[in-house]
Every structure is written in structure tokens, then in C-alpha cells.
C-alpha positions as CSV (number, residue, x, y, z in Angstrom):
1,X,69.1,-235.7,-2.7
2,X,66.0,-234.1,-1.8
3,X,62.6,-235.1,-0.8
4,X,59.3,-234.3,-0.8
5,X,56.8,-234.7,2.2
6,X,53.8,-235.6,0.9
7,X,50.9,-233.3,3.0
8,X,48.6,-234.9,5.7
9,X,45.5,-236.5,5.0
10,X,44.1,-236.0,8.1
11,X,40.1,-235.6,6.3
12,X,37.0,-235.9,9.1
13,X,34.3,-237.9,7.7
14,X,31.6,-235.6,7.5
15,X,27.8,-236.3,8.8
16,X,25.4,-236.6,6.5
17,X,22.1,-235.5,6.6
18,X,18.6,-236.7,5.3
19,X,16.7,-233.5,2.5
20,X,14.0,-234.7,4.8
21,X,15.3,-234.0,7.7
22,X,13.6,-230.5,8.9
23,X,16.2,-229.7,11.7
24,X,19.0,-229.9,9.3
25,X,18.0,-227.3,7.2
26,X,20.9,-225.3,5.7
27,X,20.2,-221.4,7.1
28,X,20.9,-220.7,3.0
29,X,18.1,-222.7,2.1
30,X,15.8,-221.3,5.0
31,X,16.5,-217.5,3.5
32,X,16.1,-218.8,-0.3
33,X,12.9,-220.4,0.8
34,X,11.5,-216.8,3.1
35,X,12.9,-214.9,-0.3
36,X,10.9,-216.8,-2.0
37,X,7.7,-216.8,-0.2
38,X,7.7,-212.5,0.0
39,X,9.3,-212.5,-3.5
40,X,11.9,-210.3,-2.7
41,X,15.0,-209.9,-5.4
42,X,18.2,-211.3,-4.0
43,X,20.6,-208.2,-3.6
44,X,23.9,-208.9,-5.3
45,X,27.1,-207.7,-3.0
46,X,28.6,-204.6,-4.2
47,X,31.8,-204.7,-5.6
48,X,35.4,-202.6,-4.2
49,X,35.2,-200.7,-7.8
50,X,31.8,-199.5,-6.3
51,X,33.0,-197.9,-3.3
52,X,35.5,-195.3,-4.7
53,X,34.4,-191.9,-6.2
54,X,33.5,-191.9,-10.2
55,X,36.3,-191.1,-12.8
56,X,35.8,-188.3,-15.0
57,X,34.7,-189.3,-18.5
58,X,37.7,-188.7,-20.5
59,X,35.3,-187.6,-23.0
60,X,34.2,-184.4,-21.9
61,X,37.5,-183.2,-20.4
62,X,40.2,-181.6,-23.1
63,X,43.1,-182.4,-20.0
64,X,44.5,-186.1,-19.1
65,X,46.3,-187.6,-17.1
66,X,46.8,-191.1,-17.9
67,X,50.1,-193.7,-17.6
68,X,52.7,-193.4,-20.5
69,X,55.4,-195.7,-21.3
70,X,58.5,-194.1,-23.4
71,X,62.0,-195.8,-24.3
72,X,64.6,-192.9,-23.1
73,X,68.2,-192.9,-24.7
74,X,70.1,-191.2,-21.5
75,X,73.4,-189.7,-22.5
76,X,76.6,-190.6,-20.7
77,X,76.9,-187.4,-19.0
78,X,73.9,-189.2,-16.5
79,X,75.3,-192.2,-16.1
80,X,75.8,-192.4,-12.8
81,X,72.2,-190.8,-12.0
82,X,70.4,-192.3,-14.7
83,X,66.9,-191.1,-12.9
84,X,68.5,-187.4,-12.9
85,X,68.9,-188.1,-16.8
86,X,65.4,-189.3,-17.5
87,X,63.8,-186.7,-15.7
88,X,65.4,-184.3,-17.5
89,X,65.0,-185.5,-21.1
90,X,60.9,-185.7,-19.9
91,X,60.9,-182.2,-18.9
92,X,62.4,-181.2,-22.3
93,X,59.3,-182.8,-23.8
94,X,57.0,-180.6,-22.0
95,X,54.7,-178.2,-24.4
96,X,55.5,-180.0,-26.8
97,X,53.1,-182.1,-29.2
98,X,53.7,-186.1,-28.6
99,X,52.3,-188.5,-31.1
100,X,51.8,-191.4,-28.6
101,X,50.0,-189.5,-26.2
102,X,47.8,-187.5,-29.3
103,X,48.0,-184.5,-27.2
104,X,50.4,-181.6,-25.5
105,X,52.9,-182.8,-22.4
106,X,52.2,-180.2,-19.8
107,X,53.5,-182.4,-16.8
108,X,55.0,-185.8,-15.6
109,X,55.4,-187.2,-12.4
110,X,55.9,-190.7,-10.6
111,X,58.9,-191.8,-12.8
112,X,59.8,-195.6,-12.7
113,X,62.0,-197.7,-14.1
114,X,60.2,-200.6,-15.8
115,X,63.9,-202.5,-15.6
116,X,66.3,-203.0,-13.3
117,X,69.0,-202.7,-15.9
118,X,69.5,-200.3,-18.9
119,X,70.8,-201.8,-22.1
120,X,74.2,-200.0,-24.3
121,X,74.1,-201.0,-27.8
122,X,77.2,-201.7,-29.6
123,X,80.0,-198.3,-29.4
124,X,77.0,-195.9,-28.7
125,X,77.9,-194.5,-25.2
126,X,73.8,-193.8,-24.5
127,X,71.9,-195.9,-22.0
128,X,68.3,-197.5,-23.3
129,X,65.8,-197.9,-20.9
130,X,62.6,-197.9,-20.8
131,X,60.7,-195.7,-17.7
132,X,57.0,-195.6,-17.1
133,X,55.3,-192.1,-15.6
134,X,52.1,-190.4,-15.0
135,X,51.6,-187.9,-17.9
136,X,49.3,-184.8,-17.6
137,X,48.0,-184.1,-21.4
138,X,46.3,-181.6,-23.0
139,X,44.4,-183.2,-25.2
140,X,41.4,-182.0,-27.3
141,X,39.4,-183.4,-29.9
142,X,37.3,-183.1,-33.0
143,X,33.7,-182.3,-32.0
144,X,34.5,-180.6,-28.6
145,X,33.3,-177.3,-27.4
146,X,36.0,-175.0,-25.9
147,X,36.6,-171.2,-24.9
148,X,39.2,-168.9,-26.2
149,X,39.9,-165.5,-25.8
150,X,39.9,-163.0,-29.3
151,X,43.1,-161.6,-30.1
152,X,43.0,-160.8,-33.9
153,X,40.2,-160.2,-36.2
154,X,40.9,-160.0,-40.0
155,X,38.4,-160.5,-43.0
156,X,39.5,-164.2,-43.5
157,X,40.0,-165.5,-39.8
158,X,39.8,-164.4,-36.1
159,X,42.1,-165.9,-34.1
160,X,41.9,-166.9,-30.6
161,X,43.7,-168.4,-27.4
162,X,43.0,-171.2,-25.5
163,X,44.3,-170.8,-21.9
164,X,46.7,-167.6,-22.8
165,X,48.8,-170.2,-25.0
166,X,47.2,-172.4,-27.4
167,X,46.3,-170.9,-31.2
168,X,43.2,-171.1,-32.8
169,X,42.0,-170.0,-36.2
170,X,38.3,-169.9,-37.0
171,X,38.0,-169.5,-40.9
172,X,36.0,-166.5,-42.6
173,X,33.3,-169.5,-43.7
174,X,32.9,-171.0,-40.1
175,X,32.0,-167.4,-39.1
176,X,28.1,-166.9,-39.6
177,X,27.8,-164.0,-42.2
178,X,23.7,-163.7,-41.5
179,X,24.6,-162.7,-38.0
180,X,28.1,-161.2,-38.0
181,X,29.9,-158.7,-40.7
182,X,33.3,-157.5,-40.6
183,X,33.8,-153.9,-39.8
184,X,36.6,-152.2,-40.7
185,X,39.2,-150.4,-38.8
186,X,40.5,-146.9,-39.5
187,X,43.3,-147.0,-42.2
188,X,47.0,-146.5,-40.9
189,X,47.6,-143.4,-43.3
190,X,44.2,-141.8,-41.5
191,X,45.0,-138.0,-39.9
192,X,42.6,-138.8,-37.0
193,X,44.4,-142.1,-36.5
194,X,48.2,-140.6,-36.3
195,X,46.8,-137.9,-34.5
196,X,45.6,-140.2,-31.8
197,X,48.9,-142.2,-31.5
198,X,51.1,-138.7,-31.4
199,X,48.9,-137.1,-28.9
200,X,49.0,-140.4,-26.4
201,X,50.5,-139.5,-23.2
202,X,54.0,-140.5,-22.2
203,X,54.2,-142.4,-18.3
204,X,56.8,-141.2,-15.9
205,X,59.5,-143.4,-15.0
206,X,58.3,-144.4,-11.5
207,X,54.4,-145.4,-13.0
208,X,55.8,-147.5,-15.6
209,X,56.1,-150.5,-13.7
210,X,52.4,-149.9,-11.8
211,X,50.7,-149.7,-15.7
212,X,53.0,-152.5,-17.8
213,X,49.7,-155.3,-16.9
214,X,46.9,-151.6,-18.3
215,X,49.4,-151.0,-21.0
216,X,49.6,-154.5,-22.3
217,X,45.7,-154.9,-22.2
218,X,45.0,-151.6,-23.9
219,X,48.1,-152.3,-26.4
220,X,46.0,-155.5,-27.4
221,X,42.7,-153.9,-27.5
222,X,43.8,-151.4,-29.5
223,X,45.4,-153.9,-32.1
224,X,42.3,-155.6,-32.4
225,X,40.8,-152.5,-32.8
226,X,43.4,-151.5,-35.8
227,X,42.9,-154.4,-37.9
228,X,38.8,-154.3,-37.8
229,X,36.5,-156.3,-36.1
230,X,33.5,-158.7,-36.5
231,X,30.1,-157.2,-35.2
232,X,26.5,-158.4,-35.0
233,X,24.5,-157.1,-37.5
234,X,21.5,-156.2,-35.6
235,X,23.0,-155.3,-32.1
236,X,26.2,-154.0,-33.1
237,X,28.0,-155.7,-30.2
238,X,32.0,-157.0,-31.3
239,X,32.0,-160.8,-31.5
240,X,33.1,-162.3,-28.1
241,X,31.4,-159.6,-26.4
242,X,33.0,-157.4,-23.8
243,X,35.5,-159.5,-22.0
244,X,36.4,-161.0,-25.6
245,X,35.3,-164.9,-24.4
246,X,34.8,-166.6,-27.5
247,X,33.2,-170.4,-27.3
248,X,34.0,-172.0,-30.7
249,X,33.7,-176.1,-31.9
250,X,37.1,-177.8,-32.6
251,X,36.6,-178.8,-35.8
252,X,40.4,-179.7,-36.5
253,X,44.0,-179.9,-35.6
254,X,47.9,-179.0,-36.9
255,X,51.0,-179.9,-36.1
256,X,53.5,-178.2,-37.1
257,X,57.1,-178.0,-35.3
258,X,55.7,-180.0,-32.0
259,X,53.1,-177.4,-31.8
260,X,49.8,-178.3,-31.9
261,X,47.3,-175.1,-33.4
262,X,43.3,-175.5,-33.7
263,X,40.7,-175.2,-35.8
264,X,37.6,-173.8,-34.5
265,X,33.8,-172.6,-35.9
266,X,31.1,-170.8,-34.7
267,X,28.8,-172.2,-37.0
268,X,25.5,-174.1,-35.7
269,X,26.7,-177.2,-37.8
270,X,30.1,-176.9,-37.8
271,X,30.6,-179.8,-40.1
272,X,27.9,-179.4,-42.5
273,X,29.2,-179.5,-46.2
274,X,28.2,-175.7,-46.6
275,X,30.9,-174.7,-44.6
276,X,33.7,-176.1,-46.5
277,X,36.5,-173.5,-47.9
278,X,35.7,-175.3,-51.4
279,X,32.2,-176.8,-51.3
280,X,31.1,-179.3,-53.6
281,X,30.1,-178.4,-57.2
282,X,26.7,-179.7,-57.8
283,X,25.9,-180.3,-61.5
């Protein structure tokens, strides 16, 4: 049998004081009072949020890195290192497209357990559990404003990528035609063009490893050269200038395969109704 002490009651009687007494005076009511009198605004404290530095608006940035929650079905072959297990079906995730975080898995760290215990259902030898982590996400959005580099141009499209690895497509009508006009490249069946490829010279064994980064760039130059290009109709100058920088609007996305590919225009209203592939038949 058990007992409870009841706690002390040990209260001093506390001393009263007259309002009219003037040497009673709270200090509180003393500052309220001078406040008053000079009509100065009482100054609220500042909060712990206050002190540390300002997030970044999640709005402006296309990358994330925000706390994700999965469930995880670990295979056997982990179940004495079920942490080893996790980690490794979240790095198979990586570049890939997830749903729940609307955006591309580039990197995870901090892994937790959420439970102590992982849960086998029924004869299916897989452990459940549930793990929480710090996801970094790529993540852009309808309306924002990125860069991409040109790396095709075609009468219909010109496609682009976003940091060496993203694809983007930017549509023959996203593409100004009062500014810019596609210019044709020379034909494969030219003479002057065969002539140029025979006559290229060959590299010697030893400077073939010193020119593979010169050979790639000119190799893609000289693709985009090939199929045409899109120039300004006044100046003449290829669209994305001379380091081929393009900025372009994200104006929509696909997913296809757990890739995620963009949609992109150059146009001053990019979703204006005269821009459509199909516009609206007014009759």
C-alpha cells in the first residue's frame, strides 16, 4: 500500500500595502507612470526566433532541403544492419523524381529511425519501418526564372541544360519570331561540308588525352552548328550569345521514367494565350 504526502503549506502572510501609500510604489508602476509622462512606446522583448540569421525564402530558390518522412521495406539481406539497408535503398532514390517531395533527390543525410522496432508482415521476409532524414531537393516551379546552357537548336524547339543535367525544351512558339529567326545549317550532302569533316586533322596518340575536354566542346559546337541555329534578326548574334547562357521562364514540367524534363519560354508573357501550341479560335 502506498501513500501520498500531501506537500507543505508552509504560505507567509504577505504585507499589504495602501494604493495611497507613495513609498510603496511598485518600481513597474513608477516606469509605466515616467513612460507615460515622456510618451515613449513600451519596447516589446525580442524573441529567440529573432536572434538567429533569416531563412531563405523557399520561393526564390529552385534547391531544398527540407525533412522527409518515407516508410522503407528493408530486405532480409540487412537484417542485422537495418540502418546499412535504409541508407542504401535512399541512395538508390537519388536523381530520381519523388512525388512526395515534388522535386529531384540529389542528397540525404541525418537518417533516424522514427521507431524503435520495425514491423514483418505476415510470410514477407522484408522489415517496415519508417525512417525520417534531411532531403536536399531540386525543386523548380511554374513561374520561375532559371539558366540553361543551349545544346540543340531545331526549327520546332531549342533545347537546353540546367546544371550540365537537367532537360529543357523551349517550343518554336515560346521563341519570339519578331526578334529571333531560324537560320539554317549547311546540308549533310553539301561538298563544302564533307570537305571540311575529311580534311579535319587527326591528334597523335600522346595529345589525345590533353584535347578530349577542346574536342568535346568543339564536337558540341559544331552539332549545334549542323542542325541550324536561332539568330537575332537585327544584330545577327546566335541566341544565348557567346558562352551559349540561355535564361528561359519554367513554364511546365514532365515526368516521365522518374525523370523530371522542363518546359521553358523566352517569351515576355510566357503564359499569355498567344503563345499556346493551339490557340483559341475566336469566332
Amino acid at each position: 500500500m502506498t501513500t501520498s504526502i500531501p506537500p507543505t503549506s508552509h504560505k507567509k502572510q504577505k504585507r499589504k500595502h495602501h494604493a495611497t501609500d507613495p513609498d510603496h510604489d511598485s518600481p513597474t508602476k513608477k516606469k509605466k507612470e515616467r513612460r507615460r509622462e515622456k510618451g515613449t512606446p513600451k519596447r516589446h522583448p525580442k524573441s529567440k526566433q529573432d536572434k538567429g540569421k533569416s531563412r531563405v525564402d523557399s520561393s526564390t530558390s529552385e534547391f531544398l532541403v527540407t525533412k522527409a518522412t518515407i516508410k522503407l521495406s528493408v530486405p532480409p539481406v540487412f537484417s542485422s544492419n537495418l540502418r546499412a539497408g535504409a541508407e542504401e535503398m535512399l541512395d538508390s532514390m537519388i536523381m530520381r523524381y519523388i512525388p512526395s517531395l515534388s522535386g529531384v533527390l540529389l542528397a540525404h543525410s541525418n537518417l533516424h529511425f522514427l521507431s524503435p522496432t520495425a514491423s514483418v508482415i505476415a510470410d514477407c521476409p522484408f522489415a517496415v519501418c519508417t525512417v525520417g532524414f534531411d532531403a536536399t531537393v531540386w525543386s523548380p516551379r511554374i513561374g520561375m526564372k532559371l539558366v540553361g546552357k543551349v545544346i540543340l537548336c531545331s526549327p520546332d524547339h531549342v533545347s537546353l541544360l540546367v546544371h550540365r543535367t537537367f532537360n529543357v525544351s523551349i517550343p518554336r512558339h515560346h521563341i519570339p519570331q519578331d526578334i529571333w529567326e531560324f537560320e539554317y545549317g549547311p546540308a549533310e550532302n553539301d561538298p563544302e561540308y564533307g570537305a571540311g569533316i575529311s580534311e579535319a586533322p587527326v591528334d597523335n596518340e600522346g595529345d589525345e588525352g590533353m584535347k578530349d575536354g577542346a574536342d568535346e566542346k568543339a564536337e558540341g559546337e559544331a552539332v549545334e552548328e549542323a542542325s541550324g541555329r536561332w539568330v537575332h534578326r537585327v544584330t545577327g548574334t546566335k541566341l544565348g550569345g557567346a558562352d551559349g547562357y540561355l535564361e528561359f521562364t519554367v513554364i511546365g514540367q514532365t515526368v516521365a521514367n522518374e525523370m523530371l524534363s522542363l518546359q521553358g519560354s523566352i517569351q515576355y508573357d510566357p503564359f499569355s494565350q498567344e503563345h499556346l501550341a493551339h490557340p483559341p479560335s475566336t469566332t
